[in-house]
Backbone and ligand atoms as CSV (ligand in chain L), in Angstrom:
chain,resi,resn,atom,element,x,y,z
A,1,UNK,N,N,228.061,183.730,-22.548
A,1,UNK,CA,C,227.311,183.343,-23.732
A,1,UNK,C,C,228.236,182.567,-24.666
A,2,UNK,N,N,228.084,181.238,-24.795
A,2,UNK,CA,C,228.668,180.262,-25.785
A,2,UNK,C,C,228.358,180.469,-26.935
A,3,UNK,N,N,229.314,181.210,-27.837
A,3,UNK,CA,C,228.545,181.101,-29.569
A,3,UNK,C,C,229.244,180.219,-30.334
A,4,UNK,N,N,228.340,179.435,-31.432
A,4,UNK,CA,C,228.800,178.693,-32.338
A,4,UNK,C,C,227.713,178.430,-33.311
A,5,UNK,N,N,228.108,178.525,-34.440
A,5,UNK,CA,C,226.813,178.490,-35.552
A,5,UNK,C,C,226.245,177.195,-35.305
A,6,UNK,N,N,226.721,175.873,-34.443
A,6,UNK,CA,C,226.174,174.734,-33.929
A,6,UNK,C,C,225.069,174.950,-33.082
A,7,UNK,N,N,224.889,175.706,-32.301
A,7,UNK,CA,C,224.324,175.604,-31.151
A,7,UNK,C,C,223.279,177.157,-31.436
A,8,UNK,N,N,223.332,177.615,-32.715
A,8,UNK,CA,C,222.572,178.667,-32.896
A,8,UNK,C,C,221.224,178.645,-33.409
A,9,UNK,N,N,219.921,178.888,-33.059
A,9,UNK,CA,C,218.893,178.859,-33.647
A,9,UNK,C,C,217.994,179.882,-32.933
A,10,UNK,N,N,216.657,179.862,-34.008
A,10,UNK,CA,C,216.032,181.156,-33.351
A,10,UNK,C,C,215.562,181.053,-32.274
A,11,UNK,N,N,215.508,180.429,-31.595
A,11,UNK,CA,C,214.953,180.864,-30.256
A,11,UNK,C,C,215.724,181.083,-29.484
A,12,UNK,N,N,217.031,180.134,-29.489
A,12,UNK,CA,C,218.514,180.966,-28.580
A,12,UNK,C,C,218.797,182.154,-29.430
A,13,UNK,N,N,218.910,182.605,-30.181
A,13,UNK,CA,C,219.094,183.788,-30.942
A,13,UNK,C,C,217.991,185.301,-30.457
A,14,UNK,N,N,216.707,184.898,-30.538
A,14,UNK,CA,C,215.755,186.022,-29.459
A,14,UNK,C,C,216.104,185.837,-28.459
A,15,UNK,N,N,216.113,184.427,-27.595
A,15,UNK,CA,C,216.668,184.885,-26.106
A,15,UNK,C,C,217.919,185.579,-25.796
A,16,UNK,N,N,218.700,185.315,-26.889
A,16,UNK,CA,C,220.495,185.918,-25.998
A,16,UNK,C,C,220.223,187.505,-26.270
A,17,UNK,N,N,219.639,187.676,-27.880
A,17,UNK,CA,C,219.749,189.293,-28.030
A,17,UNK,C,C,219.075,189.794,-27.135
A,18,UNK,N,N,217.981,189.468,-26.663
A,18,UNK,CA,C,216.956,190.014,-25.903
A,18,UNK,C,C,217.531,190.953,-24.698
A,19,UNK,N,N,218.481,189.814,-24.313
A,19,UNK,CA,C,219.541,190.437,-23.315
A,19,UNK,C,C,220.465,191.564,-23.280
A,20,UNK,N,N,220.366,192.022,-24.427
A,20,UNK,CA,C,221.387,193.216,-25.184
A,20,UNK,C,C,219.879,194.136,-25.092
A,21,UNK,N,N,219.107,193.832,-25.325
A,21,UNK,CA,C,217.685,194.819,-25.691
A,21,UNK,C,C,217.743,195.936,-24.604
A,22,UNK,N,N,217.932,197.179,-24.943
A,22,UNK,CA,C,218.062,198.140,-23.756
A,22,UNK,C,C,217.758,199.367,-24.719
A,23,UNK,N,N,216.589,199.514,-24.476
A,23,UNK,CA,C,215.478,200.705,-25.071
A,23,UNK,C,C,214.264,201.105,-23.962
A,24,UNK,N,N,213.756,202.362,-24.134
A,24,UNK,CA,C,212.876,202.254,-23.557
A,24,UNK,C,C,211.429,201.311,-23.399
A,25,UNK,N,N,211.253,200.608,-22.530
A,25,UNK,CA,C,210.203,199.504,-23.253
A,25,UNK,C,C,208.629,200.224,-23.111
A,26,UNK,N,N,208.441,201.289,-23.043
A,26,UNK,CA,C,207.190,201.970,-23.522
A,26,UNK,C,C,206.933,202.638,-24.432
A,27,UNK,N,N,208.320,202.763,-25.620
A,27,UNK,CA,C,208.038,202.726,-26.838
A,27,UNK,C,C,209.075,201.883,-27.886
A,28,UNK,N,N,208.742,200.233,-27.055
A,28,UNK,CA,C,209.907,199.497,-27.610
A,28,UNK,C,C,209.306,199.405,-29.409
A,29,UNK,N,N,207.686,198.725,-29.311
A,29,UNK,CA,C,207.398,198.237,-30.677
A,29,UNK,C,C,208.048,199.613,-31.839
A,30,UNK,N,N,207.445,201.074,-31.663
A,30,UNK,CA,C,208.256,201.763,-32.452
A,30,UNK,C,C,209.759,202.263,-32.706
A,31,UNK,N,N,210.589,202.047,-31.064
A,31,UNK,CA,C,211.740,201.685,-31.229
A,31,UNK,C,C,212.701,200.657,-32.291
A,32,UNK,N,N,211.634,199.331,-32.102
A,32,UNK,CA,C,212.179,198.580,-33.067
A,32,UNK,C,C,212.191,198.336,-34.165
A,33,UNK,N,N,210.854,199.061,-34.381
A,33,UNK,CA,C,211.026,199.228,-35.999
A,33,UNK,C,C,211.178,200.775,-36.878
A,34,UNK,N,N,211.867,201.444,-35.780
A,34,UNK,CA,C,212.376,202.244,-36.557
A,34,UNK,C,C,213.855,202.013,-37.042
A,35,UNK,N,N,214.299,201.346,-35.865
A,35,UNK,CA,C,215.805,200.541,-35.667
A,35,UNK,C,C,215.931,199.280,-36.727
A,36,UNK,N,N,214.514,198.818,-37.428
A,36,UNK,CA,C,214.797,198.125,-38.239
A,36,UNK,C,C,215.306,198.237,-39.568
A,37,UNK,N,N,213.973,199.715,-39.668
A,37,UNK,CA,C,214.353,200.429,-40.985
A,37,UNK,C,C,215.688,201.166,-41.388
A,38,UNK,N,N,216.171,201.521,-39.952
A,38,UNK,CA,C,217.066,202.706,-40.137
A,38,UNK,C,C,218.419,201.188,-40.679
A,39,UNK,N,N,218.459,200.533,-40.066
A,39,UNK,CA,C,219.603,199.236,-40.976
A,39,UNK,C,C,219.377,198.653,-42.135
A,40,UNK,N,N,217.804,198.703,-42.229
A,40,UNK,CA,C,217.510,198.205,-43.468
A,40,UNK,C,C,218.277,199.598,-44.997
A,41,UNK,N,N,217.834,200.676,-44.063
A,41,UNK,CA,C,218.302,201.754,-44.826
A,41,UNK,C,C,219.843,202.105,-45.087
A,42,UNK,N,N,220.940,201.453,-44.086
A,42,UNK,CA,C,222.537,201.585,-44.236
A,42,UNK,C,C,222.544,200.322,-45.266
A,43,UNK,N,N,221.961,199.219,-45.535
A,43,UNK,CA,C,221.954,198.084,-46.346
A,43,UNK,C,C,221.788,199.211,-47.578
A,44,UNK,N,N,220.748,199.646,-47.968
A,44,UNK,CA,C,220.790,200.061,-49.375
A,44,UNK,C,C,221.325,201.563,-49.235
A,45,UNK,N,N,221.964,202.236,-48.294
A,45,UNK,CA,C,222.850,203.073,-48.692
A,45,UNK,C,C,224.431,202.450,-49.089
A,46,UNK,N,N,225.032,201.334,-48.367
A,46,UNK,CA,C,226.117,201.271,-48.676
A,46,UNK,C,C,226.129,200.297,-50.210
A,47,UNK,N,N,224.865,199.623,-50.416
A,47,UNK,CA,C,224.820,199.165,-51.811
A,47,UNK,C,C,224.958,200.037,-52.763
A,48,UNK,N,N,223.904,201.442,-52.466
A,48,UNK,CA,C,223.707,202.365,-53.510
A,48,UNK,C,C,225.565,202.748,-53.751
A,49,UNK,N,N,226.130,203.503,-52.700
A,49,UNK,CA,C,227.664,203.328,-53.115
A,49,UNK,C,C,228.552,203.065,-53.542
A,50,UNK,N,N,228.045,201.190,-53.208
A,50,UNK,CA,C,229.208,200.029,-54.134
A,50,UNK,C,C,228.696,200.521,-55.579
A,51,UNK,N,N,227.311,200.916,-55.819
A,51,UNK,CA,C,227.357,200.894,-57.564
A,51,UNK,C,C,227.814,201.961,-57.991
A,52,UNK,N,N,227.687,203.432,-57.569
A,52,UNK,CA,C,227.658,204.972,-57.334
A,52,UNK,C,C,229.380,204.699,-57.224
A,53,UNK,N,N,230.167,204.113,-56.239
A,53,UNK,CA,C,231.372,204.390,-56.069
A,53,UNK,C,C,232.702,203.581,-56.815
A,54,UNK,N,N,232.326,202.348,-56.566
A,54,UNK,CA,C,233.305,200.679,-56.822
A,54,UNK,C,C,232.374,200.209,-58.230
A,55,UNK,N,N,232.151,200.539,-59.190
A,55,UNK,CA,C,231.321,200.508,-60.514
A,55,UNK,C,C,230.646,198.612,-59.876
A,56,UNK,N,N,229.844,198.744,-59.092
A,56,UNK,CA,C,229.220,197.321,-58.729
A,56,UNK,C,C,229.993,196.403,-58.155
A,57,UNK,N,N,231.589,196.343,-58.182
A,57,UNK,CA,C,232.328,195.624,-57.909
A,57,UNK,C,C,232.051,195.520,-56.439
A,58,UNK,N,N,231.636,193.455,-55.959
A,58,UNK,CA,C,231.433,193.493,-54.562
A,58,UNK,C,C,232.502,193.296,-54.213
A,59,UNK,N,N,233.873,194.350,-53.343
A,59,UNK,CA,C,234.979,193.456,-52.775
A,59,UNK,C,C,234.516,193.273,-51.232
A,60,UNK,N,N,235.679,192.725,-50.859
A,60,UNK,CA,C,235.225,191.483,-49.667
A,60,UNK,C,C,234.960,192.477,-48.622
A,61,UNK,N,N,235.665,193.673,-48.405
A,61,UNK,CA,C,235.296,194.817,-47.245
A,61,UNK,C,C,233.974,195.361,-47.602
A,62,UNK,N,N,233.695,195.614,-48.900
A,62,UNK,CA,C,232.194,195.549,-49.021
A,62,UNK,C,C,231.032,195.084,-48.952
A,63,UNK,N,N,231.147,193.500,-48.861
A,63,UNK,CA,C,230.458,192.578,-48.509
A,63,UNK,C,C,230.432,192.446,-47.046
A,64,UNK,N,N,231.539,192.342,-46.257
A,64,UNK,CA,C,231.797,192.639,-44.647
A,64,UNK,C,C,230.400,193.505,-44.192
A,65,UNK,N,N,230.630,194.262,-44.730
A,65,UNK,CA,C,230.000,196.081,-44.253
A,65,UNK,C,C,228.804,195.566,-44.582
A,66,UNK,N,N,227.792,195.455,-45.778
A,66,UNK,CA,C,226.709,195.210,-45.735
A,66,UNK,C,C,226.341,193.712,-44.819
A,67,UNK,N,N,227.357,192.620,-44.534
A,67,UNK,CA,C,226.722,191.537,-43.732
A,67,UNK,C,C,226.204,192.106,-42.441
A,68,UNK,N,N,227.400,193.128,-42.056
A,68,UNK,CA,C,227.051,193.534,-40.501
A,68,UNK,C,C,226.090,193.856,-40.522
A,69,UNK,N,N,225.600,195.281,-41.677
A,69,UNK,CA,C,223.766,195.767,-41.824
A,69,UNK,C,C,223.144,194.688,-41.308
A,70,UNK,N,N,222.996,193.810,-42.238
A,70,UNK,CA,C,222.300,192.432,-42.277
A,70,UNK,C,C,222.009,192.016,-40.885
A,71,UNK,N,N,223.072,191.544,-40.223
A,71,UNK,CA,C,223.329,191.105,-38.752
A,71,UNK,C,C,222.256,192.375,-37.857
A,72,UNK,N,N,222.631,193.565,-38.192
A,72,UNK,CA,C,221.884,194.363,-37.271
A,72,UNK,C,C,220.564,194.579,-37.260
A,73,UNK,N,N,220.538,194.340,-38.822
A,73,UNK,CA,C,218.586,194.093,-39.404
A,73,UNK,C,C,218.310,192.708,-38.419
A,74,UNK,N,N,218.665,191.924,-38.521
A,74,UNK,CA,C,218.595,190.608,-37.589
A,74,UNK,C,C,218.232,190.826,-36.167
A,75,UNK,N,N,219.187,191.684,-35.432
A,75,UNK,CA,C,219.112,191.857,-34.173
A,75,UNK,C,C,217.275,192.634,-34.145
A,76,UNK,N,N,217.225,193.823,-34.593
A,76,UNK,CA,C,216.190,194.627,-34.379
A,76,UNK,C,C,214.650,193.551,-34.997
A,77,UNK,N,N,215.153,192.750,-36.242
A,77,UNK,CA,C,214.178,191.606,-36.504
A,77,UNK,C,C,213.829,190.439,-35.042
A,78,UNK,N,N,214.876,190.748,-34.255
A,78,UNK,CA,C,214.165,189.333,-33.359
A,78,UNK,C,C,213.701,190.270,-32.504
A,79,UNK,N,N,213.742,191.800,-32.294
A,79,UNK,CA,C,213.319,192.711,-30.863
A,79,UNK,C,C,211.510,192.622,-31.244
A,80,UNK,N,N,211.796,193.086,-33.248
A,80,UNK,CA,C,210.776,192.848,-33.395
A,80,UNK,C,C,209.649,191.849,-33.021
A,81,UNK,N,N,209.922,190.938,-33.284
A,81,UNK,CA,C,209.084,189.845,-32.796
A,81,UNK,C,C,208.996,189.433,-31.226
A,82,UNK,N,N,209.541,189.878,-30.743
A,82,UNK,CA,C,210.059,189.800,-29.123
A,82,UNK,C,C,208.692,190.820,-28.732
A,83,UNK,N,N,208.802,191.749,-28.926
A,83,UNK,CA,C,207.806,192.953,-28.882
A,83,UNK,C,C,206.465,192.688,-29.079
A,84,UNK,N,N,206.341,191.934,-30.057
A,84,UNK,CA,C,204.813,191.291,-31.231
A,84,UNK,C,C,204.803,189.822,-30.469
A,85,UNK,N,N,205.179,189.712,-28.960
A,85,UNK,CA,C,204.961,188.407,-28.488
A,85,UNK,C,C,205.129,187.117,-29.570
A,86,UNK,N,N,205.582,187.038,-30.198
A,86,UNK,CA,C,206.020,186.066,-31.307
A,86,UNK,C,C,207.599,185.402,-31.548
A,87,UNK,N,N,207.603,183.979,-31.427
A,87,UNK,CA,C,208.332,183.790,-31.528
A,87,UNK,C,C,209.214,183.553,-32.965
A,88,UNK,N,N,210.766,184.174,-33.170
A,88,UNK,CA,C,211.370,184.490,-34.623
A,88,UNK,C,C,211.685,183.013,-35.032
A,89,UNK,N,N,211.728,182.157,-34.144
A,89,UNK,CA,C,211.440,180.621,-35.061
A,89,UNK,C,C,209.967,180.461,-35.923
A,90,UNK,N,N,208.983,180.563,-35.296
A,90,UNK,CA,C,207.810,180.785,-35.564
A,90,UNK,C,C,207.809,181.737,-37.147
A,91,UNK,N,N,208.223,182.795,-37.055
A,91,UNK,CA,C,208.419,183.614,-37.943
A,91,UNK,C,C,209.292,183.084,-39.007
A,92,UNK,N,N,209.859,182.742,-39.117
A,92,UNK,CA,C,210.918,181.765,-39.792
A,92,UNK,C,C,210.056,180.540,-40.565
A,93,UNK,N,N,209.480,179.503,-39.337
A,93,UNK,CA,C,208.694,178.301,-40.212
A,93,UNK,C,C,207.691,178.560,-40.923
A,94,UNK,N,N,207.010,179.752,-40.516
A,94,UNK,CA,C,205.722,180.195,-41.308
A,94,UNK,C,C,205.602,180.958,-42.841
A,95,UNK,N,N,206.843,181.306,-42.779
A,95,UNK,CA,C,207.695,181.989,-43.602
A,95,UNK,C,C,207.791,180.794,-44.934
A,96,UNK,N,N,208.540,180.236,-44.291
A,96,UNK,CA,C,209.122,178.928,-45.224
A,96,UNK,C,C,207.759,178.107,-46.088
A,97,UNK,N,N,206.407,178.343,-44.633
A,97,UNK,CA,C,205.610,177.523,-45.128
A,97,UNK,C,C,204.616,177.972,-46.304
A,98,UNK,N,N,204.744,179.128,-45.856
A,98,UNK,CA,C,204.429,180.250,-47.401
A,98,UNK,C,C,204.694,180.045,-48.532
A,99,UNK,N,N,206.223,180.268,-48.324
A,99,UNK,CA,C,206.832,180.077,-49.703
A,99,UNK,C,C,207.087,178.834,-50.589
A,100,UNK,N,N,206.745,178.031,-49.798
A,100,UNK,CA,C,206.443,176.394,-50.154
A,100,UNK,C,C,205.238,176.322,-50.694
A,101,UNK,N,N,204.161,177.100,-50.175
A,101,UNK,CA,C,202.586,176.850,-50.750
A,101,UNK,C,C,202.418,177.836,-52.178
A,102,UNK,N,N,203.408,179.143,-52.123
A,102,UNK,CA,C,203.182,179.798,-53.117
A,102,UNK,C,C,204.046,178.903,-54.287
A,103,UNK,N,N,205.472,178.276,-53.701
A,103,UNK,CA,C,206.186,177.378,-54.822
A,103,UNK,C,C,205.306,176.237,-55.639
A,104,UNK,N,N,204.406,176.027,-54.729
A,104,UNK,CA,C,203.620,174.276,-55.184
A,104,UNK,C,C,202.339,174.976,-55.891
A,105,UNK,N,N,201.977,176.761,-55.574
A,105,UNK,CA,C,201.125,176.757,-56.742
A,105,UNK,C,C,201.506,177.446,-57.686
A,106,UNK,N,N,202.948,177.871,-57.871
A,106,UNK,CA,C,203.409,178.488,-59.440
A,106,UNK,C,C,203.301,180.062,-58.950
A,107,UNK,N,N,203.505,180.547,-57.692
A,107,UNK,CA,C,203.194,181.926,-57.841
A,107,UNK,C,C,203.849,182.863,-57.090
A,108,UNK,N,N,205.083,182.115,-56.879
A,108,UNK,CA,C,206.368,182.851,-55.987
A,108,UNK,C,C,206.692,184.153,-56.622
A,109,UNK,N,N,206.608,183.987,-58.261
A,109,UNK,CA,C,206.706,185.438,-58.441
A,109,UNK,C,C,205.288,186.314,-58.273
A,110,UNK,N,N,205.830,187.507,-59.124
A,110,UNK,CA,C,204.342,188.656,-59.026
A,110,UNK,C,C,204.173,189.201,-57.746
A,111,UNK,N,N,202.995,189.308,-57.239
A,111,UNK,CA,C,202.833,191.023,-56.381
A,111,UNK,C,C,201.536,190.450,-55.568
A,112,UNK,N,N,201.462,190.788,-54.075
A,112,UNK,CA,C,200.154,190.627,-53.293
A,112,UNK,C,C,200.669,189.724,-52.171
A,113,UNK,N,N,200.128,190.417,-51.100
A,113,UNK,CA,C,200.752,189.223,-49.521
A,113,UNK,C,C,199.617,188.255,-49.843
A,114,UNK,N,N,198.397,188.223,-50.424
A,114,UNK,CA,C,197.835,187.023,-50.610
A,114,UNK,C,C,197.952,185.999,-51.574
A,115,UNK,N,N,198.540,186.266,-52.467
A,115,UNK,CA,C,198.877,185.004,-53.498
A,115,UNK,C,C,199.092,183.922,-52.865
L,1,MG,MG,MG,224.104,199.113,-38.566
């Protein structure tokens, strides 16, 4: 596997992890999103810390530590969609195209998946 942030995008990104994917696949969809939450959940435990421990101060081993979360929310984000037959490029442009339609009507902020 050749890595380089050149040659990286989402669809080589679901295909290579995919390859790491080793769960049971008859209860992958809740596998993966329990695996999503549970990183989403070391993200705001080791935040809650930096404020609780390092008075907010982000130093660079702290920032390290939550990127990896990040990275691992990532991994279980493309199983996700891997799972949901969907592709995480797809998920990505549709994403963007959202937030472009909510930007052009004034309503990126506030509350509701339909705005
Ligand atoms: Mg982790």
């Amino acid at each position: 596997m050749k890595i380089s942030t050149e040659n990286i995008n989402f669809d080589h990104y679901q295909q290579e992890s995919k390859k790491t994917a080793i769960y049971p696949k008859d209860i992958g969809l809740y596998y993966v999103v329990m695996g999503l939450c549970g990183e989403a959940g070391e993200i705001a435990n080791k935040t809650k810390k930096l404020a609780r421990d390092h008075g907010g101060v982000l130093t660079e081993d702290m920032r390290n530590s939550i990127i990896h979360e990040a990275q691992d929310c990532l991994w279980y984000l493309a199983q996700l969609c891997t799972e949901l037959n969907y592709p995480l490029a797809l998920a990505a442009e549709e994403n963007l195209k959202k937030l472009a339609d909510r930007q052009a009507r004034g309503v990126l902020g506030g509350s509701g998946d339909a705005r």
